[in-house]
N, C-alpha and C positions, 0 to 999 in steps of 0.2 A: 368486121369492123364495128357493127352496133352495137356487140357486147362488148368490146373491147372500149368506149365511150362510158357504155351501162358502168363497167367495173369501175372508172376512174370516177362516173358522178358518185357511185357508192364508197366509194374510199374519201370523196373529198366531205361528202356530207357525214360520214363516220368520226372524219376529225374535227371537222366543226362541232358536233355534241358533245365530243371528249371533252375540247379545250374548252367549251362556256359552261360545263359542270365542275370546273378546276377553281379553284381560287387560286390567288395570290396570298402568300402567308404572310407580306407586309403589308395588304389591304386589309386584316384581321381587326379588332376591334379593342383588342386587348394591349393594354399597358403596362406598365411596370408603379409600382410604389414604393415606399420605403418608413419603418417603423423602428423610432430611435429610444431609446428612454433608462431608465434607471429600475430595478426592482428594489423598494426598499422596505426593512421591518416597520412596522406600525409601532414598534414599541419605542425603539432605538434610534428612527430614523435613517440609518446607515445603508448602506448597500448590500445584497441578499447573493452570496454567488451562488451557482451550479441551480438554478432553476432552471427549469423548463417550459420557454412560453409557444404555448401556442395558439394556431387559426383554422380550427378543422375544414371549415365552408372552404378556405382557399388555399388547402393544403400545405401549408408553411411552418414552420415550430426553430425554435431556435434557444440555446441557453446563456445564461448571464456569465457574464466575466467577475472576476474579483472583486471588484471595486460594484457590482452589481449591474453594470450594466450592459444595454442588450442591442441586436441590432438586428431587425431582418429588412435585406437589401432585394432589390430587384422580384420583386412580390408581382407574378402579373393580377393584371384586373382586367375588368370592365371598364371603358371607358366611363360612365356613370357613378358617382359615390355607392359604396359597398357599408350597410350597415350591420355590422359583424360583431364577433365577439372574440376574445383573445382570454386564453386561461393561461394561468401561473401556477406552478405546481411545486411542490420540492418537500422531500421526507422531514419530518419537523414542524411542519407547515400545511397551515388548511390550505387545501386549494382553492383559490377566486378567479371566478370567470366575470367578468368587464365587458360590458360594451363599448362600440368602437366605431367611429366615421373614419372610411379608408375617400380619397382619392387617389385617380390615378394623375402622373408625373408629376406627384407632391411625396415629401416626408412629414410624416407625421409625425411630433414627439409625445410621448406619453410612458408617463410611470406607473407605475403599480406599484400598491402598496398590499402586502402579504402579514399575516396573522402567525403568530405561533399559537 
């Protein structure tokens, strides 16, 4: 009967270490963002398509539409503003990398303007 006790205080205190080393994945810290904007030439002012912009620190890249412009949606963060940098790229075209103040559950808009 004393081991049979033994066994269950060892199984009860087994689960209690499990479950307070667990998180909760909605208790996490991380948010979403979003970054809107236009790519356009420097020369022409118009809109730039098939670029590719990207955010290496927060893994994210996306390219422009016809009309130039861009959009990366649901971006997570850090709760905390993210001071980062976003490159522009595209055959034809120097590529520029930009710095960037990210908040999380805000949109950001921002253009870039790109060189031939």
């Amino acid at each position: 009967m004393k081991n049979y006790f033994l066994l269950i205080y060892f199984v009860l205190i087994s689960i209690f270490f499990l479950n307070s080393g667990c998180e909760n994945p909605a208790q996490t810290t991380y948010l979403t963002s979003h970054i809107k904007g236009f790519v356009l030439d420097t020369l022409t002012l118009t809109g730039v398509d098939s670029v590719t912009l990207t955010i290496p620190e927060l893994s994210v890249s996306t390219t422009s539409f016809s009309t130039g412009y861009y959009q990366m949606l649901n971006i997570q963060m850090p709760r905390d503003p993210v001071n980062t940098t976003i490159t522009a790229s595209r055959r034809g075209y120097q590529t520029v990398t930009t710095g960037i103040v990210l908040r999380s559950n805000d949109t950001t808009h921002f253009n870039v303007m790109i060189y031939r």
